[in-house]
N, C-alpha and C positions, 0 to 999 in steps of 0.2 A: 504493500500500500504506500510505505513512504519514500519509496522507489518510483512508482506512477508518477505518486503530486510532485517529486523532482522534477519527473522527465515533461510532465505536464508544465510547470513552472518556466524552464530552459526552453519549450516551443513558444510560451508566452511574450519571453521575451524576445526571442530568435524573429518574432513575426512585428516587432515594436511593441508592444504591450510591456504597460508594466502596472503592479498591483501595489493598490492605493489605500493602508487604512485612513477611513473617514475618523475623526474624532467630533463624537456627541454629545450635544450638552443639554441641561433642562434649559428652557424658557427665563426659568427666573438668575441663568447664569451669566443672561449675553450681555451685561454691562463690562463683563472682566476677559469679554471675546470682542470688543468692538477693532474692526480692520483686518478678522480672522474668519476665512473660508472657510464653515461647520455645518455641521445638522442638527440642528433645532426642535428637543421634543416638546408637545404641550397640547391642552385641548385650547380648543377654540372656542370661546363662550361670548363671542360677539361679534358682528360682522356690520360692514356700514358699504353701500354704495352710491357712493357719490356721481356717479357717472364719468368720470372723466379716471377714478381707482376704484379700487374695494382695497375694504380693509379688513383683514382676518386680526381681530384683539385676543390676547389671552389672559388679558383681565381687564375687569369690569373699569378700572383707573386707566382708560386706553391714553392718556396723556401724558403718565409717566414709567407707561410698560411696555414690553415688546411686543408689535406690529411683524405682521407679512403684510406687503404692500402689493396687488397688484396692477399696474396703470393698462387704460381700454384699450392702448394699442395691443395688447395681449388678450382682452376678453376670447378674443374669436378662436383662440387657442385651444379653449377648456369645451368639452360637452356640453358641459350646464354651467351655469352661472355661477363663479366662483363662492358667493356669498349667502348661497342655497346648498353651496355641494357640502361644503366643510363648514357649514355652523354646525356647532354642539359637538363636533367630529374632534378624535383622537389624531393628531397630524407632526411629522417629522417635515421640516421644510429645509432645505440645503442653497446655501448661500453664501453670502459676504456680509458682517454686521456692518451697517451704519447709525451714524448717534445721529440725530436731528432735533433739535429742538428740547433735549432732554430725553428723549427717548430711543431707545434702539431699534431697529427693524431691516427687514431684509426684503430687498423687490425682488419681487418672483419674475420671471421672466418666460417662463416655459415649464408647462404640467409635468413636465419630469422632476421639476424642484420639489413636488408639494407630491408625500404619500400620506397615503389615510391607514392610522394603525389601528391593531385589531385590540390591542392594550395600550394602556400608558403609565407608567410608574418614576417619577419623579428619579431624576439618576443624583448620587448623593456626591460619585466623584466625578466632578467634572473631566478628572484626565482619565478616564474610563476608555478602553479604545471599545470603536464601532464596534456590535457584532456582523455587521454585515459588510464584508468585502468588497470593496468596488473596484472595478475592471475600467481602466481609462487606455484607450486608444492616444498615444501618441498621434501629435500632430500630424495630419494630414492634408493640406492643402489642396483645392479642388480647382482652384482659377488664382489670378491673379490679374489687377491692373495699376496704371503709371497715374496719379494725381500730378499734375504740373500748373506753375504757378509766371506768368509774364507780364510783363509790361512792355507793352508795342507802341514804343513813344510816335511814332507818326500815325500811328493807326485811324486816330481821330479825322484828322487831315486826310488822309490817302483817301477815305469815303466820302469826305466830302467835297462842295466845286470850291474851293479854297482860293481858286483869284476873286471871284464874285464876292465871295461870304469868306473871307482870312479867319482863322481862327487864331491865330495871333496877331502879329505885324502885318499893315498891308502894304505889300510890296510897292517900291517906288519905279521896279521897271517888270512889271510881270507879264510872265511870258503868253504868248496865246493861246485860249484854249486848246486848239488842238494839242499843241507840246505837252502841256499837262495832262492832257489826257494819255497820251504815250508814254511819262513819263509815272503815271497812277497805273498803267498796264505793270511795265516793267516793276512796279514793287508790290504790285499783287502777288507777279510769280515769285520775290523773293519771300514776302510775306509766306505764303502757301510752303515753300521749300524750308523755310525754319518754321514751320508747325509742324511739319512731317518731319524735321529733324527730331526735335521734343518727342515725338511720336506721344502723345500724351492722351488717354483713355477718357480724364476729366483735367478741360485745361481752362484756367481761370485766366482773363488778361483783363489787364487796367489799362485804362487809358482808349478805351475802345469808343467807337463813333455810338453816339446819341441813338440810332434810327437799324433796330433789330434788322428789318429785312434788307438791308445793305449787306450785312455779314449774313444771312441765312443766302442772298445769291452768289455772294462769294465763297462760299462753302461748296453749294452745287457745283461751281464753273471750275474752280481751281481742287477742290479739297473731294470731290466722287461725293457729294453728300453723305460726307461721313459721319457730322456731327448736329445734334440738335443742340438750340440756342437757346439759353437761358440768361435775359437780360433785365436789367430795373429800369428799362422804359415804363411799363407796364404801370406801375405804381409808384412813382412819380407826381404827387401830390402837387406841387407849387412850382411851374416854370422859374420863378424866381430862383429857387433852388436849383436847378437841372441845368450845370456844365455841360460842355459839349464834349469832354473825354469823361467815358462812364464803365463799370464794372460786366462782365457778361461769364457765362464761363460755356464753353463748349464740352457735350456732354456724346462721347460713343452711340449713336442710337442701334446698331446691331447688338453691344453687349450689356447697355444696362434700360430695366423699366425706370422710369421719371416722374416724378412729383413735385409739382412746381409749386410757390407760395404766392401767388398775384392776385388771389379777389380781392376784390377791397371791400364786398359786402355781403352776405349771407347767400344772398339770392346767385352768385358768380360760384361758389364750390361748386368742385366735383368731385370725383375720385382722385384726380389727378391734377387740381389745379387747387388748392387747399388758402384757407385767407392770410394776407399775408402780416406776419404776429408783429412788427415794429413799430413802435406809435411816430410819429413823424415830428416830433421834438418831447424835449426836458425843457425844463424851468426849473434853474439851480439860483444859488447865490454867487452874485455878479458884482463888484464894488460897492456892497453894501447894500444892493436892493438885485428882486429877484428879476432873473433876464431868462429868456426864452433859447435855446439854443436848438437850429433847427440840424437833420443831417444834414454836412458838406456834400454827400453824395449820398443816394441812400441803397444799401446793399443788400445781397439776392440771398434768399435761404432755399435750398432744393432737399430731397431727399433720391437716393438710387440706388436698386439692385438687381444683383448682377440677376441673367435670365438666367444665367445654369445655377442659382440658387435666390427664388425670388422674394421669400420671406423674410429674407434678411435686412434691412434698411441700414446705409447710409449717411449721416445727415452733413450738407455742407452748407457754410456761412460764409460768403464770401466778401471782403470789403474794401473800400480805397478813397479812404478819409482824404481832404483837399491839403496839401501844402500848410504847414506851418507858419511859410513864412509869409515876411510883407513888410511893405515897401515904412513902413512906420512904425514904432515901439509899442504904439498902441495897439495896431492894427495886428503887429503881431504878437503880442499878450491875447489878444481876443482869439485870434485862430490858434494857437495853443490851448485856452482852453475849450475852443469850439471841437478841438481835434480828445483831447479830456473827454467832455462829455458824449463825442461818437463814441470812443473807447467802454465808454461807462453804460451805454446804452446795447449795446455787442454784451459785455460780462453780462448785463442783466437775460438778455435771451439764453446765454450760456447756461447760463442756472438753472433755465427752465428747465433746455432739449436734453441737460443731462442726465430728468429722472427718467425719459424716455425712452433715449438713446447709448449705447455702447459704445458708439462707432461715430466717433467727432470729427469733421475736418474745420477748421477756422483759417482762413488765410486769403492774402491780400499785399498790394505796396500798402503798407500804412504809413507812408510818409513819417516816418518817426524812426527812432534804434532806440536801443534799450539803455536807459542813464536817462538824467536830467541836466538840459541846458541850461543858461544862465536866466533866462525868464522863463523857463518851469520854475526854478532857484524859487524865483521871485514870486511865483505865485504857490510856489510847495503843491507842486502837481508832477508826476511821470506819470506822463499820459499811456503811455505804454504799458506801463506794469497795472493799473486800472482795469485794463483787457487781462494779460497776461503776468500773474503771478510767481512769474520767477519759478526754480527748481524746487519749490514748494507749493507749487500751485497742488490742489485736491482733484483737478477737473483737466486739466490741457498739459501738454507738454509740447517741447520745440525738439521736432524729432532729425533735425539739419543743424549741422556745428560747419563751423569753417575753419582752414587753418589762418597761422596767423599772415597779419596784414590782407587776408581776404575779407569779400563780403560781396553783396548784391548791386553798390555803388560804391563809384568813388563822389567824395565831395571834399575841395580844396583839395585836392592831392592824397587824400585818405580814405582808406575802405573803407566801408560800414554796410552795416546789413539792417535794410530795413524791409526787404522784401521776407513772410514768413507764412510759413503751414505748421499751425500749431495743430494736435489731433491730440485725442480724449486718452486716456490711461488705459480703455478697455482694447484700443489699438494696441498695448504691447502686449496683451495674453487672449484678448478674446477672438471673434471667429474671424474678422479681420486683425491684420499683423503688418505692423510697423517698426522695419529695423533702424534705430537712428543712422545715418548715414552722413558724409562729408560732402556738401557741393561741389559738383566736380564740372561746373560752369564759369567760372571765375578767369582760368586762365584765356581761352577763349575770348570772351568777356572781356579782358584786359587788356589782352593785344590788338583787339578789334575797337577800343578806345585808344590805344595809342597810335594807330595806322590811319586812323581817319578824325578829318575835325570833326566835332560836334554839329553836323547843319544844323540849323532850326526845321519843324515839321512844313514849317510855310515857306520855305525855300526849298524849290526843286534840282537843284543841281546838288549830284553824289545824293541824293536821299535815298534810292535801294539802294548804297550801300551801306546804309547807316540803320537796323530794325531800332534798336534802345537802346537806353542809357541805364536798363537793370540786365543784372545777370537773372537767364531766369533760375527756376529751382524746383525739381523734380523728385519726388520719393513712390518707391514703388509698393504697392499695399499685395499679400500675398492671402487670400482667402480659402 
């Protein structure tokens, strides 16, 4: 017999398998298990459906005791109603504790988490091992794909009639339509040729022209219709607000389903076009009385999954806060912290999609690097750390390091990285996977600023040979 479970053992592992005791704890232990991976025994003696969660309590004080949590994007997982099946019910739940609000609890995420026991008897030692063995299949990954992140500094320009209507400077000898228009050929193909360089599966670019169906025919003409377009025209609230270089990001349409965020009122959902959650300014305090600060830009929230496994969602945030700077001390205190409260208004969505979502991507030029200038100094703001919290953020991480003296721009003669793809924590173990990685665009990127001037967008001479002035930045997700 102890010859068999050997040799049974050695084909377990031979085949990737390896065996896992779970360690079980009662209900009333998970205060002294919070941030630890366990199963959770206890009855359930009260249950609450709020619609949007349910709440399985195991005591009647649900305010300072341990909660299963599970949110409606899972309802349609269970048979029957979470909050019908397991009330009064004997239940082992398996998960990760989190502390909220004073209390612990565990979201469930999938009917495998939650068994229904046939007894239940209080365990006295919490370091009791499982009796029941569990069998964990080593990683196996089914697909994978490339998120990429650019800024196409002429991109703006290149779609539009740019002698007529300059988006910057208007030319004191501009050349003749026709030219331009030959000259807007010519950097389409280059355009198209460094997208297909990227080869990027979800590719976000800043700085992109105003007006969606520009980029959806130049998709078809140059790109095989390869990608569907997800842009913040759509919802776009106040012209006033709405620059001509804006956020889009191009989404694989053969490998992932889409869920877009753009109604802007009840009656506009669908399945697939969901309302879109950002209110369209804060009201903070502003030199002593309260100021309105509306988005500089305002940015796309999508969700995608892959078709070879389509239950699985996604979520990306994508953003490209306006310039810091300005031409006045005042004007740029103001857009510092106008660029603050975009940041502040991003963390606040963070917070939400995290009880929902596993699988975060956030990224964008945020016009910013990580530190504080001298009029951040002055106002005691980094705007940046706001959004993202440093190597102890709870929710994001920056899964792109550079070496030194790299980064995504130079400014005055020095690197720095403002271009970033921060992604959720459940990217480094759960069903999608994120290996931190080093940019390896930079040099590139460098040489190709030092061999050519800077044209402006609104100047046609050398512009296909010039795409931007960020490195872009690519990480590949392996599912």
């Amino acid at each position: 017999m102890l010859i068999s479970k050997l040799l049974a053992f050695i084909t377990l592992i031979s085949l990737g398998i390896s065996i896992v005791e779970a360690k079980t704890i009662d209900w009333t232990e998970t205060k002294n298990h919070v941030g630890e991976f366990v199963t959770v025994q206890g009855k359930v003696v009260r249950t609450y459906n709020s619609k949007k969660a349910i709440y399985l309590n195991f005591h009647k004080d649900y305010k300072s005791h341990f909660t299963a949590i599970i949110f409606a994007s899972n309802f349609n997982k269970f048979l029957k109603s979470p909050d019908t099946l397991f009330k009064g019910k004997n239940i082992s739940v398996t998960g990760k504790i989190k502390k909220y609000k004073g209390q612990t609890e565990i979201i469930v995420k999938s009917p495998d988490d939650i068994k229904i026991l046939e007894a239940y008897e209080p365990i006295k030692n919490i370091e009791k091992k499982s009796v029941e063995t569990l069998i964990k299949v080593k990683d196996q990954f089914v697909d994978k794909f490339k998120v990429g992140l650019a800024n196409i500094y002429f991109s703006a320009a290149l779609f539009e009639n740019n002698i007529e209507k300059p988006l910057f400077k208007k030319m004191e000898t501009p050349p003749k339509r026709e030219l331009e228009i030959e000259f807007d050929r010519l950097s389409a193909q280059y355009l198209a040729r460094y997208i297909k360089y990227l080869d990027s599966d979800v590719l976000v670019i800043c700085e992109s022209p105003n007006d969606p169906k520009i980029v959806e025919k130049f998709i078809s003409e140059y790109l095989d219709d390869r990608y569907l377009v997800v842009h913040n025209a759509p919802v776009v609230k106040n012209k006033k607000y709405y620059y001509n270089q804006q956020v889009m990001a191009l989404v694989d349409r053969s490998k992932f389903n889409v869920r877009k965020y753009e109604a802007l009122n009840k009656k506009d959902i669908t399945k697939n076009n969901l309302l879109y959650p950002f209110p369209p300014n804060k009201t903070i305090d502003y030199n002593g009385k309260p100021t309105k600060f509306w988005w500089s830009r305002f940015p796309i929230e999508f969700d995608v999954s892959l078709k070879s496994d389509p239950s699985h969602w996604y979520k990306f945030i994508a953003t490209y806060p306006k310039s810091k700077f300005a031409r006045s001390d005042k004007q740029a205190l103001k857009a510092r912290m106008q660029n603050n409260v975009h940041q502040m208004m991003l963390r606040e969505r963070v917070e939400v999609v995290s009880k929902d979502f596993e699988d975060i991507f956030i990224l964008g030029d945020m016009n910013d690097s990580m530190g504080m200038d001298e009029k951040e100094k002055k106002l005691g703001i980094d705007s940046l750390s706001t959004l993202y919290h440093g190597k102890n953020d709870s929710i994001l991480w920056d899964s792109v390091s550079y070496k030194d003296k790299e980064g995504t721009y130079v400014y005055k003669g020095e690197a720095q990285v403002i271009d970033f793809i921060f992604t959720s924590h459940g990217l480094k173990k759960g069903k999608g996977r994120v290996k931190p990685s080093t940019n390896n665009f930079f040099h590139f990127f460098n040489t190709m600023i030092k061999h050519n001037l800077r044209p402006r967008p609104d100047r046609l001479e050398n512009r296909e040979l010039f795409l931007s002035d960020h490195a872009p930045v690519v990480i590949e997700v392996k599912h």
